[in-house]
RODRENMI-290204 format. One record per atom (N, C-alpha, C): residue in three letters; z, x, y; atom name; residue number from 1. Coordinates in Angstrom, 3 decimals, padded with zeros to 6 digits. Layout:
BEGIN
residu:Z:X:Y:atome:num
ala:Z:X:Y:CA:NUM
...
! end
This chain:
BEGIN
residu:Z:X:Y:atome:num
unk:-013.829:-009.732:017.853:N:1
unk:-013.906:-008.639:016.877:CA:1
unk:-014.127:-009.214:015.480:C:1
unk:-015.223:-008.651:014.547:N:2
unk:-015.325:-008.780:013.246:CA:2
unk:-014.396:-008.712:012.403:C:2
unk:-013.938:-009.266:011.499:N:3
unk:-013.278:-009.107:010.156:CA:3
unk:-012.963:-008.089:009.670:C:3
unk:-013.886:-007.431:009.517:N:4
unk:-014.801:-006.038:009.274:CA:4
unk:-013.612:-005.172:010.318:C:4
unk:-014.343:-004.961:011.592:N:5
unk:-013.723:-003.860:012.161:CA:5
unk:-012.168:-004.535:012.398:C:5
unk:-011.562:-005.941:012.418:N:6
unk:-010.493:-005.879:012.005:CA:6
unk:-009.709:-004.918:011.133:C:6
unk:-010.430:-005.030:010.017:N:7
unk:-009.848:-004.159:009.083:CA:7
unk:-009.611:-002.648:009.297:C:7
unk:-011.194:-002.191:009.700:N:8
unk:-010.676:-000.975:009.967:CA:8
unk:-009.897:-000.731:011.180:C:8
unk:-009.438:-000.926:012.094:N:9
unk:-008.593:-000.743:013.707:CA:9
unk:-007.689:-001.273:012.856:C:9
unk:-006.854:-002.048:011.658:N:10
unk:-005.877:-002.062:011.221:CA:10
unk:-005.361:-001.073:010.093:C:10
unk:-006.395:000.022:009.534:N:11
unk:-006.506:000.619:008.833:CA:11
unk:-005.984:001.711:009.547:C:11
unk:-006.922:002.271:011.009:N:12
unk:-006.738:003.590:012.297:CA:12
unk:-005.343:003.430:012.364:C:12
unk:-005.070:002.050:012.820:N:13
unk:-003.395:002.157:013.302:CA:13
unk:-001.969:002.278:012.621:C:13
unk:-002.579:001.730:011.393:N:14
unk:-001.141:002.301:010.128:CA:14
unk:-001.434:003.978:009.761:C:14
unk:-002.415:004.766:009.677:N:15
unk:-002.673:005.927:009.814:CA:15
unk:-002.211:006.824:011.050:C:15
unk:-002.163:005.923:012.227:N:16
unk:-002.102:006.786:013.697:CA:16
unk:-000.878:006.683:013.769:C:16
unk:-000.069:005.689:013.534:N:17
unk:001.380:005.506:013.903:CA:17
unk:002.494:006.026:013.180:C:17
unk:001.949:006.248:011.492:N:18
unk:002.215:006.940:010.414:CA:18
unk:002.421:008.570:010.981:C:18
unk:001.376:009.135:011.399:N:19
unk:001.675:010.098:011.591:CA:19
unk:001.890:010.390:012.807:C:19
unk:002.219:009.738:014.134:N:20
unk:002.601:010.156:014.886:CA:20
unk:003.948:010.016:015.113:C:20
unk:005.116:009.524:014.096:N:21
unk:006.241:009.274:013.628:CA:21
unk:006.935:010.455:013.353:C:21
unk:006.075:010.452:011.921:N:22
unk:006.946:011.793:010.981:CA:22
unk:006.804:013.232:011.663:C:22
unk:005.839:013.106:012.623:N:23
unk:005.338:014.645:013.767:CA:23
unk:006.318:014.755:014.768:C:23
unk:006.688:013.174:015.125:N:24
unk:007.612:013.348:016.476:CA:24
unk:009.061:012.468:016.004:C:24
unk:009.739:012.737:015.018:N:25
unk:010.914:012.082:014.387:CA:25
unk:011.565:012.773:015.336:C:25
unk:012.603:011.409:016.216:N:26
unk:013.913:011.757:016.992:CA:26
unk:015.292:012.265:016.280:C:26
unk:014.626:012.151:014.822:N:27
unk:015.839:012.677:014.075:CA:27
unk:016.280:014.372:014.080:C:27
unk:017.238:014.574:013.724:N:28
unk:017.679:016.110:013.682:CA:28
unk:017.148:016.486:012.209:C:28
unk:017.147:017.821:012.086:N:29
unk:016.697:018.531:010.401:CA:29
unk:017.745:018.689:010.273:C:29
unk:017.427:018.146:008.861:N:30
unk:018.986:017.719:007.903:CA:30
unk:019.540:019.298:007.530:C:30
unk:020.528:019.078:006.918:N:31
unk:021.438:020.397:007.236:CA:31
unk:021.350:020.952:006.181:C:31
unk:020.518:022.525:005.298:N:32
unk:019.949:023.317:004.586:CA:32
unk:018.766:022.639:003.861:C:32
unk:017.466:021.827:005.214:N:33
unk:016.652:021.515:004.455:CA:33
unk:015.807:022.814:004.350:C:33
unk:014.999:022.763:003.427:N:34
unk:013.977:023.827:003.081:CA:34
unk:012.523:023.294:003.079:C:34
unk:011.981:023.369:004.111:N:35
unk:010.829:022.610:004.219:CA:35
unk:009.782:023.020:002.957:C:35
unk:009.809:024.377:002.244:N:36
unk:008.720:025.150:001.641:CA:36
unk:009.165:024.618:000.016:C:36
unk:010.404:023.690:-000.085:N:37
unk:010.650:023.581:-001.353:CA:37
unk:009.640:022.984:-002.360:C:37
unk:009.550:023.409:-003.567:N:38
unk:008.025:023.444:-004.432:CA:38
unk:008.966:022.639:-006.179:C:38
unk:010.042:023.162:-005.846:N:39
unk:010.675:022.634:-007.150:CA:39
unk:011.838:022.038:-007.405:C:39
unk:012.116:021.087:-008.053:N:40
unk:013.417:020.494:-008.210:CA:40
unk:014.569:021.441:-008.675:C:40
unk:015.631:021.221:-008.138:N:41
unk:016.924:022.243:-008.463:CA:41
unk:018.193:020.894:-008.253:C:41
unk:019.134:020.637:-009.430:N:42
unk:020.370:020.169:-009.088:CA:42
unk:021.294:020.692:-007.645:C:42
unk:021.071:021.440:-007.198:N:43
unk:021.950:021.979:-006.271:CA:43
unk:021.198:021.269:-004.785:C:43
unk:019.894:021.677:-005.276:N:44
unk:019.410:020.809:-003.808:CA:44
unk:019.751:019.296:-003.906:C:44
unk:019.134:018.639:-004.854:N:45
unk:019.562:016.798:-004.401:CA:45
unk:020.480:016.558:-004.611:C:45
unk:021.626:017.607:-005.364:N:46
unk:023.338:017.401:-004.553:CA:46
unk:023.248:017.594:-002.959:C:46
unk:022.684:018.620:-002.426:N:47
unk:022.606:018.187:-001.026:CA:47
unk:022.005:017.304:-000.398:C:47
unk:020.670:016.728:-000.491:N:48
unk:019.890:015.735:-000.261:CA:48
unk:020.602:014.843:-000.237:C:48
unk:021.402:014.227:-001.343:N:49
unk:022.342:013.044:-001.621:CA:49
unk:023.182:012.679:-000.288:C:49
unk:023.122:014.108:000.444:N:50
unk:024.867:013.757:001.624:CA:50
unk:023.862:013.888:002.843:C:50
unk:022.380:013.855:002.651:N:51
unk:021.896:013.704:003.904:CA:51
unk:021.882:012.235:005.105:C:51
unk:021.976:012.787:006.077:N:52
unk:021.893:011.006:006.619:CA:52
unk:022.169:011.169:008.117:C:52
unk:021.122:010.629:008.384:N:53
unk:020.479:010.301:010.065:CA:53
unk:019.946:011.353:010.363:C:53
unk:018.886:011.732:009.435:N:54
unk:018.267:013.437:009.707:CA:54
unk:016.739:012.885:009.087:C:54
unk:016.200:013.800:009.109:N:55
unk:014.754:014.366:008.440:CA:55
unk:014.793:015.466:007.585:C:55
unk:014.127:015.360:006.309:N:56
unk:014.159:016.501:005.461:CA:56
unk:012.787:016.489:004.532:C:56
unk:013.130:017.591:003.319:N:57
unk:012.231:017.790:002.363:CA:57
unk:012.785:017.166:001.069:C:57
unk:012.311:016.448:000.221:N:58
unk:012.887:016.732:-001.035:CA:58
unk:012.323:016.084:-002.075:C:58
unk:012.335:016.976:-003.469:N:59
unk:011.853:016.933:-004.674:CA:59
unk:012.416:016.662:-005.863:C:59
unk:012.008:015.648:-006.578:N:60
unk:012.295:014.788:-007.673:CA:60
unk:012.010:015.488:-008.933:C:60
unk:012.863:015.257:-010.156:N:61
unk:013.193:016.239:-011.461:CA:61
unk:011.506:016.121:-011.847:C:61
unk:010.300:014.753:-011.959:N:62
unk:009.539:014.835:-011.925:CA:62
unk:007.968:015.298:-011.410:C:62
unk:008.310:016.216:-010.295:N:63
unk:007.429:016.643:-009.186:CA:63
unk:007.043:015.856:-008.101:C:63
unk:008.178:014.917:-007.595:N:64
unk:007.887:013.831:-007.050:CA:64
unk:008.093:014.582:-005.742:C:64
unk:008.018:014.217:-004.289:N:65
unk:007.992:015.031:-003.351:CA:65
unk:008.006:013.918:-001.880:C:65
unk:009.327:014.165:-001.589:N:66
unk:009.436:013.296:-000.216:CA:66
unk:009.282:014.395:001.485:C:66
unk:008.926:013.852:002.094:N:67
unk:008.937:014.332:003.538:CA:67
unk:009.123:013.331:004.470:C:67
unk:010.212:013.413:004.947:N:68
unk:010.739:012.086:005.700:CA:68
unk:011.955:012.276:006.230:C:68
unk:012.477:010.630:006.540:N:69
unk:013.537:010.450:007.224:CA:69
unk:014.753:009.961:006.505:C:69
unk:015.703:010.449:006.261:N:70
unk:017.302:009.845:005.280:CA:70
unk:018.205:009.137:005.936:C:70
unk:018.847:008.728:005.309:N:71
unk:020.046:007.899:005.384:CA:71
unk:020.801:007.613:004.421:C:71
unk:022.669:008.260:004.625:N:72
unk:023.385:008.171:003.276:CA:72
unk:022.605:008.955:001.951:C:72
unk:021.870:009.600:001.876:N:73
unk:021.014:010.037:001.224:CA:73
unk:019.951:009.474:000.402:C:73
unk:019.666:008.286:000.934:N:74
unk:018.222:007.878:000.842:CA:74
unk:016.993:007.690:001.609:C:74
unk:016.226:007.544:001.120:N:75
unk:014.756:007.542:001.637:CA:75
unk:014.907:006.299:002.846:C:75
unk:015.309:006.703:004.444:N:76
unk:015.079:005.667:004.914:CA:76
unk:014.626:005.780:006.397:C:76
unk:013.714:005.060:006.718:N:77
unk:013.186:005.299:008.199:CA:77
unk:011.561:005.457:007.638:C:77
unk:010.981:006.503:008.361:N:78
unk:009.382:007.514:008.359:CA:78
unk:009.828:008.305:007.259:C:78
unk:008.317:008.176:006.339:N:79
unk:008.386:009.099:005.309:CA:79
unk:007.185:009.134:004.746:C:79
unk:007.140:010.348:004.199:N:80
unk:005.513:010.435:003.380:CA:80
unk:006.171:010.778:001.805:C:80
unk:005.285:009.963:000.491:N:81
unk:006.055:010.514:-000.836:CA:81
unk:004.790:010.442:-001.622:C:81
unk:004.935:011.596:-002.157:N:82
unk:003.957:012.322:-003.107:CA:82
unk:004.112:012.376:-003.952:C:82
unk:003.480:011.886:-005.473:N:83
unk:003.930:011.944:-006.722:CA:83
unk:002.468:011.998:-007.859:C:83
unk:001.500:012.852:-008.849:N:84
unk:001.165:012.326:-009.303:CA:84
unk:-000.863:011.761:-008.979:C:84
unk:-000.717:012.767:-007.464:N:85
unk:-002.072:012.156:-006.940:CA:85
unk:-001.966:010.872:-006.153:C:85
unk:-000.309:010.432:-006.673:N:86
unk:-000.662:008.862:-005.694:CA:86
unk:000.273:009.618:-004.089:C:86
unk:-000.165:008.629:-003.157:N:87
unk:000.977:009.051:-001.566:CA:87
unk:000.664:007.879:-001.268:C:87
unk:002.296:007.671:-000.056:N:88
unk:002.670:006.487:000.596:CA:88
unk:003.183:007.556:001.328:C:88
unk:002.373:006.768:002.785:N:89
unk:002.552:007.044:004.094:CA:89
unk:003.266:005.605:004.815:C:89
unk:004.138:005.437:005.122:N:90
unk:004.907:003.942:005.862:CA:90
unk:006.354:004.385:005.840:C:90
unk:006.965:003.346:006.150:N:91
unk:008.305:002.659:006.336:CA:91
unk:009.212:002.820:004.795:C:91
unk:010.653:003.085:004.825:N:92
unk:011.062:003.211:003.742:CA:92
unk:012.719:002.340:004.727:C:92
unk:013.314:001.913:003.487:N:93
unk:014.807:000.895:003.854:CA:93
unk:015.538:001.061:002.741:C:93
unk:016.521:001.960:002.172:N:94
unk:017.731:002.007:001.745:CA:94
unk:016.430:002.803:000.017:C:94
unk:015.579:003.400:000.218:N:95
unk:014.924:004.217:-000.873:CA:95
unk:013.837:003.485:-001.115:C:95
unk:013.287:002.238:-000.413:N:96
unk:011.941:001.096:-001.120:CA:96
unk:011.255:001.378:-000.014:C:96
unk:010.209:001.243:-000.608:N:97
unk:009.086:001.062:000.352:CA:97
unk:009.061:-000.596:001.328:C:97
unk:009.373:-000.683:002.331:N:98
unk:010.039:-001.991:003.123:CA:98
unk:009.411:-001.294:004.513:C:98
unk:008.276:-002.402:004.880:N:99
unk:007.550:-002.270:006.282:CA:99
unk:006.491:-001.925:006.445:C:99
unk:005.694:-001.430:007.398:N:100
unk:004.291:-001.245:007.098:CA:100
unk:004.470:000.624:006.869:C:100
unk:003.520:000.074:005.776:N:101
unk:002.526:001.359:004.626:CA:101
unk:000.807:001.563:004.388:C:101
unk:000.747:002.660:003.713:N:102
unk:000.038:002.741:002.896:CA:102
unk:000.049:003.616:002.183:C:102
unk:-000.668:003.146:001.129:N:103
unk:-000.185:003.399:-000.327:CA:103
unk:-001.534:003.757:-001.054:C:103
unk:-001.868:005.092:-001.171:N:104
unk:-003.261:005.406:-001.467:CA:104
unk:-003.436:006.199:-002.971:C:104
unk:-003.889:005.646:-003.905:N:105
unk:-003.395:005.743:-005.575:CA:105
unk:-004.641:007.021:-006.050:C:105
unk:-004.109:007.435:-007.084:N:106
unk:-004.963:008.393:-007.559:CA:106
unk:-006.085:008.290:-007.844:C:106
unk:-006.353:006.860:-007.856:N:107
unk:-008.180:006.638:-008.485:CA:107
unk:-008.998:006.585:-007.103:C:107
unk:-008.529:006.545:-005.978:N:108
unk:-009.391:006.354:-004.440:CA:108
unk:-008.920:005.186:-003.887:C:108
unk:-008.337:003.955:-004.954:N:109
unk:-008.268:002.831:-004.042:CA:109
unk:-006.734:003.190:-003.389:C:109
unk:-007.162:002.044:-002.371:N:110
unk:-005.572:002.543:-000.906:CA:110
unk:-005.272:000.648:-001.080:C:110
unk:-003.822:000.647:-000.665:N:111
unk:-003.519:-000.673:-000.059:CA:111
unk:-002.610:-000.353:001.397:C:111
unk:-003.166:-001.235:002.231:N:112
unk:-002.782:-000.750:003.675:CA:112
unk:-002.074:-002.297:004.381:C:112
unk:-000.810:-002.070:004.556:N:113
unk:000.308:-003.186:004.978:CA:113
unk:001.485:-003.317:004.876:C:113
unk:001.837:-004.897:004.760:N:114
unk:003.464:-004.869:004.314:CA:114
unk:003.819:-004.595:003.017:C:114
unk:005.291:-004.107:003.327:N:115
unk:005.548:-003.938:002.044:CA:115
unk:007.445:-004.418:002.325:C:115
unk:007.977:-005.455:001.460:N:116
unk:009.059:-005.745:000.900:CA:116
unk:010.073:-005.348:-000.335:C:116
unk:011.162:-004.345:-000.530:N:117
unk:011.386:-003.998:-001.447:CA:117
unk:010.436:-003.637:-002.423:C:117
unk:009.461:-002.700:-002.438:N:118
unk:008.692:-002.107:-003.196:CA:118
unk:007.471:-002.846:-003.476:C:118
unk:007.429:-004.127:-003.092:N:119
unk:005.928:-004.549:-003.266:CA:119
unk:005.525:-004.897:-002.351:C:119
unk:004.411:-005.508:-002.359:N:120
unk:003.367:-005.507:-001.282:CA:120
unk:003.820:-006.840:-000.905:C:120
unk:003.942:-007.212:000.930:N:121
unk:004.257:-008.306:001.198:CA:121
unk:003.365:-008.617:002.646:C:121
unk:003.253:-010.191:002.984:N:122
unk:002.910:-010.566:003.854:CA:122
unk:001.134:-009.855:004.666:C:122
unk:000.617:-010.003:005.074:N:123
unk:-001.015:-009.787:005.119:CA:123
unk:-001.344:-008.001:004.652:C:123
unk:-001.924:-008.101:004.131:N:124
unk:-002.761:-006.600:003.710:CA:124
unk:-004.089:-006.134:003.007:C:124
unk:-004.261:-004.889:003.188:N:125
unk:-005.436:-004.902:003.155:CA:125
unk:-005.844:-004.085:002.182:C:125
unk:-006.061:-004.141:000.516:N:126
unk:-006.628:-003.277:-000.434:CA:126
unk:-007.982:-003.229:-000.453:C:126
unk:-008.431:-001.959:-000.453:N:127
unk:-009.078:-001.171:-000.513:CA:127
unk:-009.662:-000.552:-001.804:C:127
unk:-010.465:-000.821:-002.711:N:128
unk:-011.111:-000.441:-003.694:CA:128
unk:-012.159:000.841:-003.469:C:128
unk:-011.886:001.966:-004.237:N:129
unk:-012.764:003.437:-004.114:CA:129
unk:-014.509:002.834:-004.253:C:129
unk:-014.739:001.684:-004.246:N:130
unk:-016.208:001.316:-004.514:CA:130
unk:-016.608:000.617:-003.048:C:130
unk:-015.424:000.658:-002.400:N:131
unk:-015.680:000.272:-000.935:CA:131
unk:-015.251:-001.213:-000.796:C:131
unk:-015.358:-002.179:-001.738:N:132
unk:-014.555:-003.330:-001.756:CA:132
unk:-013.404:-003.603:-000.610:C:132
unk:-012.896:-004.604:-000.643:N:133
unk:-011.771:-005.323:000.287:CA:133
unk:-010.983:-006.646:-000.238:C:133
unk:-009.825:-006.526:-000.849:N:134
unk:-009.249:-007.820:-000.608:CA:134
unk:-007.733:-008.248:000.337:C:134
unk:-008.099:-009.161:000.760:N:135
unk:-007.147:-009.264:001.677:CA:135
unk:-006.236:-010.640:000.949:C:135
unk:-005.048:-010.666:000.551:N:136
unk:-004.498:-011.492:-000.064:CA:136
unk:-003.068:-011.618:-000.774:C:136
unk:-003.096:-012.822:-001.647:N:137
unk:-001.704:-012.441:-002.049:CA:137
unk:-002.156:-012.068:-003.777:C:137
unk:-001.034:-011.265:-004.388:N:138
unk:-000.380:-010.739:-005.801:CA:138
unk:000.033:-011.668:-006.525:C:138
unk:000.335:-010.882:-007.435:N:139
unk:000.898:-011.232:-008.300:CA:139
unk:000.918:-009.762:-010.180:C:139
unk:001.980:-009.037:-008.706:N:140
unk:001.734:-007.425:-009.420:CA:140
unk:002.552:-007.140:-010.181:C:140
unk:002.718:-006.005:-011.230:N:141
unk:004.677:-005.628:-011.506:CA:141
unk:004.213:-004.546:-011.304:C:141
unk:003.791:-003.602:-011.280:N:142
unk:003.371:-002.087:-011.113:CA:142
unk:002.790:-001.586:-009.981:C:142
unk:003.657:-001.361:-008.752:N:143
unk:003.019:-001.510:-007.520:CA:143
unk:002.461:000.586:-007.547:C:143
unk:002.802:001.222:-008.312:N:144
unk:002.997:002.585:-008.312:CA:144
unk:001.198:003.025:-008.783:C:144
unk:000.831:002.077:-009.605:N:145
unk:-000.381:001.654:-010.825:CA:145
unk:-001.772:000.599:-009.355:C:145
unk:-002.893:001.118:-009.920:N:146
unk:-004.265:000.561:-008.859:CA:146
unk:-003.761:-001.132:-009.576:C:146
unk:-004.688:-001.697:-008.823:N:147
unk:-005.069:-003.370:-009.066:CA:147
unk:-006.069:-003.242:-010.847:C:147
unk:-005.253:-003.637:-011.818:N:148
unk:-006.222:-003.651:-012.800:CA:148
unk:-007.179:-004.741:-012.835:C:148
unk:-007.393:-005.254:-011.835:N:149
unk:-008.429:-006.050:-011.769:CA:149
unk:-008.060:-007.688:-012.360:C:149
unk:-006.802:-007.369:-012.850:N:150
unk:-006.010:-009.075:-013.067:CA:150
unk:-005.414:-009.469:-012.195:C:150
unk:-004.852:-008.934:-010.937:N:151
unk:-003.916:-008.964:-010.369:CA:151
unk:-004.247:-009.975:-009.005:C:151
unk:-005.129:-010.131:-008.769:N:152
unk:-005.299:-010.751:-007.326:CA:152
unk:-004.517:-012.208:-007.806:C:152
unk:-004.016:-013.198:-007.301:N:153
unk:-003.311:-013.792:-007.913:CA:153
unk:-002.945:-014.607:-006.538:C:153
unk:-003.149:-015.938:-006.361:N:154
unk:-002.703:-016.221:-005.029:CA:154
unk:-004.763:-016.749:-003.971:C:154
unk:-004.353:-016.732:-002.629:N:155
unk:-004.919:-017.331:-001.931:CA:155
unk:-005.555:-016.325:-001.354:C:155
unk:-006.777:-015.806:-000.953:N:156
unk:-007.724:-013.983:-000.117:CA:156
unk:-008.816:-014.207:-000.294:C:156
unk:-009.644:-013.404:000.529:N:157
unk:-010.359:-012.436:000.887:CA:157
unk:-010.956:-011.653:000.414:C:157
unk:-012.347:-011.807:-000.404:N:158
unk:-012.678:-010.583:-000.811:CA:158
unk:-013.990:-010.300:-000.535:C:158
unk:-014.329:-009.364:000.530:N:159
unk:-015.321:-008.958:000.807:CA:159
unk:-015.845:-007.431:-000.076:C:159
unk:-017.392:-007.955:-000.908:N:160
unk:-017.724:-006.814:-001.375:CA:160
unk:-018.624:-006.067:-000.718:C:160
unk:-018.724:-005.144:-001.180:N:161
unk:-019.910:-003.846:-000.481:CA:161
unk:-021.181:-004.123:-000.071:C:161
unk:-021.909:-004.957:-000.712:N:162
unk:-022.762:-005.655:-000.611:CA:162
unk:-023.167:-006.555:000.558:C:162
unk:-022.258:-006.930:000.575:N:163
unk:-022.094:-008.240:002.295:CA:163
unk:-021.719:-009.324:001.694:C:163
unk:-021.098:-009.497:000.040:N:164
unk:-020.965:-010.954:000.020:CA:164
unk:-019.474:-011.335:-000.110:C:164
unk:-019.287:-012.674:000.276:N:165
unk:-017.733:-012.564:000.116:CA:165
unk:-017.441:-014.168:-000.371:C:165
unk:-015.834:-013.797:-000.852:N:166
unk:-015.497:-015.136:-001.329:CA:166
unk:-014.146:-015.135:-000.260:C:166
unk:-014.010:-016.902:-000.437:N:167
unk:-012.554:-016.770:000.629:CA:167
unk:-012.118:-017.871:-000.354:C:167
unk:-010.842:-018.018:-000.974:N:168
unk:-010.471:-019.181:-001.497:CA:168
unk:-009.204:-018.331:-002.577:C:168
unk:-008.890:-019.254:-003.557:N:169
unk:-007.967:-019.171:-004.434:CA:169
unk:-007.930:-018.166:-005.841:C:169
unk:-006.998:-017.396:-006.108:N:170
unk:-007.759:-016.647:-007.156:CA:170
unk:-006.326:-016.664:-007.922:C:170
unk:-006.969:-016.346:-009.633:N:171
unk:-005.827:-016.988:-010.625:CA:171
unk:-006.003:-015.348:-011.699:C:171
unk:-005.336:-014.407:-011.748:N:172
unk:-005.440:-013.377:-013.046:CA:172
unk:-006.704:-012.049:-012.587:C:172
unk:-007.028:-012.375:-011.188:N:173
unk:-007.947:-011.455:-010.601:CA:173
unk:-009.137:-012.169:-010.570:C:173
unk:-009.713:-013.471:-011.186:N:174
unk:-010.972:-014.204:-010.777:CA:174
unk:-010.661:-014.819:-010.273:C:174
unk:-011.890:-015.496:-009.729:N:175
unk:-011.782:-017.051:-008.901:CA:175
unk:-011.531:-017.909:-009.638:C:175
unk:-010.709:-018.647:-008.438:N:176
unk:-009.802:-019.462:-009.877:CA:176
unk:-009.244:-020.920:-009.146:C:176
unk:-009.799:-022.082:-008.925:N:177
unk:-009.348:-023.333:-007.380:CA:177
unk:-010.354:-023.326:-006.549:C:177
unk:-010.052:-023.863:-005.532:N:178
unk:-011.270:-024.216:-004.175:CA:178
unk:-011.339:-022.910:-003.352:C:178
unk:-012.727:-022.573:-003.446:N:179
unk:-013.248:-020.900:-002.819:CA:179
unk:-014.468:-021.451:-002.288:C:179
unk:-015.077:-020.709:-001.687:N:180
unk:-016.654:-020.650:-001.172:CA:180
unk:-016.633:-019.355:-001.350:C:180
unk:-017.896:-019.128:-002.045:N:181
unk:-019.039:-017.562:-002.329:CA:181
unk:-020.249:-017.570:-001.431:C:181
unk:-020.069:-016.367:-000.410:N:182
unk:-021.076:-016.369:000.406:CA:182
unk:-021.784:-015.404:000.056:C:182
unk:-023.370:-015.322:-000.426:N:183
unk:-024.217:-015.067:-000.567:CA:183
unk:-025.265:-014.333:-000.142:C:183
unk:-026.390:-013.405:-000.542:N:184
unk:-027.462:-013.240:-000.044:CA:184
unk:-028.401:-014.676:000.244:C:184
unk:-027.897:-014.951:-001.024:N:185
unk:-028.724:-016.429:-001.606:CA:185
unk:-028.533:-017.324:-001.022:C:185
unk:-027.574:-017.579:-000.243:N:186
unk:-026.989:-018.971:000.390:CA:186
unk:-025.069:-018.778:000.040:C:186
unk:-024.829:-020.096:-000.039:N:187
unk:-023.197:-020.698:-000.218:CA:187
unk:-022.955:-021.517:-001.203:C:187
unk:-022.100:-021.087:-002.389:N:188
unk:-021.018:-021.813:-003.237:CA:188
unk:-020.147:-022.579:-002.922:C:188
unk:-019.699:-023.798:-002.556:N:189
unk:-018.771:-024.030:-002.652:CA:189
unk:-017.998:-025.092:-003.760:C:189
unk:-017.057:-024.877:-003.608:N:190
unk:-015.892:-026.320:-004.500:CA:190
unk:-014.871:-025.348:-005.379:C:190
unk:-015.174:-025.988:-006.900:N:191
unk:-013.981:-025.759:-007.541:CA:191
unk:-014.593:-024.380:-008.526:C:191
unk:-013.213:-023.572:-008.388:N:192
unk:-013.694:-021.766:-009.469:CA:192
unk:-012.734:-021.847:-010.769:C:192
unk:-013.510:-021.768:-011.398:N:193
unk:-012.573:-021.599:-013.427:CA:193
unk:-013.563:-020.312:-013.690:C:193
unk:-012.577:-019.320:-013.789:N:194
unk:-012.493:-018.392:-014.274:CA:194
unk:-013.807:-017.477:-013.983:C:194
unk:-014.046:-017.152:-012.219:N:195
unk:-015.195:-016.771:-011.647:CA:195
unk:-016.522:-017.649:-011.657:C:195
unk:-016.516:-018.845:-012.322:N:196
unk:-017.760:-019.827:-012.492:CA:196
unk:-017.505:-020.993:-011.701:C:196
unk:-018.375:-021.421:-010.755:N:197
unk:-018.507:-022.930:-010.252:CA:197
unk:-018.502:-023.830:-010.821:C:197
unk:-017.376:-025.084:-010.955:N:198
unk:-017.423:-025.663:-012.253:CA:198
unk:-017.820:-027.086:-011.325:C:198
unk:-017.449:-027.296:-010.288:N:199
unk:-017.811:-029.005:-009.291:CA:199
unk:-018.017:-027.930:-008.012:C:199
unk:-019.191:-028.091:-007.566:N:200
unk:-019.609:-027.840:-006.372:CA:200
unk:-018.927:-029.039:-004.840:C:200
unk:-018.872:-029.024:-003.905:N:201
unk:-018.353:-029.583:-003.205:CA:201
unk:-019.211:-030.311:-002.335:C:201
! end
């Protein structure tokens, strides 16, 4: 199998498993949830607060909007959370996003994988609204916020729309250490300062 359809059959299956979770939760409905709730009220996330080992609804003073699974009254198990245009569909552990997700932001781009206490951890797969791909490591503080384009940070993957791709080291969102750029034109390789080939290999 391609790279390529790697990605996507890893893309189908955090989508398929996502929702075939929160559809078929072995949990019970938490006790005066209101599935139709549209607005924040103190009286409800005083109840929300005492939910736990259930499934419910619930909405944040900001229009924030959970559908999921609790515990002790946090966000934990299957859950979908809405805030803002952005949603995360995955895994939640004591209120963080912890396990596989995705996390699809208001501008179109998605990141699809692990996630550790609220950031993105261990292999994944972002997704740029221009059709882009990087597969790699961070170096984020605003996991809520798209990739401003500084962020790739670490060792990936980036296949563009085009067909060309780089695989190697990247420093502030460019290439940045030992990469190869694969080409219409042919192959780059050696050393990257600041997206430019500075010693070919």
């Amino acid at each position: 199998m391609s790279k390529m359809k790697k990605i996507y059959f890893c893309v189908f299956l955090v989508f398929l498993f996502c929702g075939k979770v929160l559809a078929q939760s072995s949990l019970p409905e938490c006790e005066g949830n209101n599935k139709n709730i549209s607005e924040y009220s103190r009286k409800h996330f005083n109840k929300m607060r005492k939910w736990t080992n259930c499934h419910g609804t619930g909405m944040g003073p900001k229009g924030q909007k959970y559908i999921g699974e609790f515990y002790e009254g946090k966000f934990h198990g299957q859950g979908i959370f809405r805030h803002e245009g952005r949603e995360y569909v995955g895994q939640y552990k004591n209120h963080k996003r912890h396990g596989q997700g995705t996390y699809t932001y208001a501008n179109g781009d998605m990141y699809v994988g692990e996630w550790k206490k609220h950031e993105y951890h261990g292999e994944g797969t972002y997704i740029y609204s221009n059709g882009d791909k990087y597969i790699g490591e961070w170096k984020k503080d605003k996991y809520f916020a798209p990739d401003n384009l500084k962020e790739r940070h670490g060792k990936g993957t980036y296949l563009y729309i085009n067909g060309d791709k780089y695989v190697g080291e990247w420093k502030k969102g460019k290439r940045h250490g030992k990469g190869t750029f694969t080409h219409a034109n042919g192959k780059e390789e050696g050393i990257w300062k600041k997206n430019k080939l500075v010693k070919s290999k």
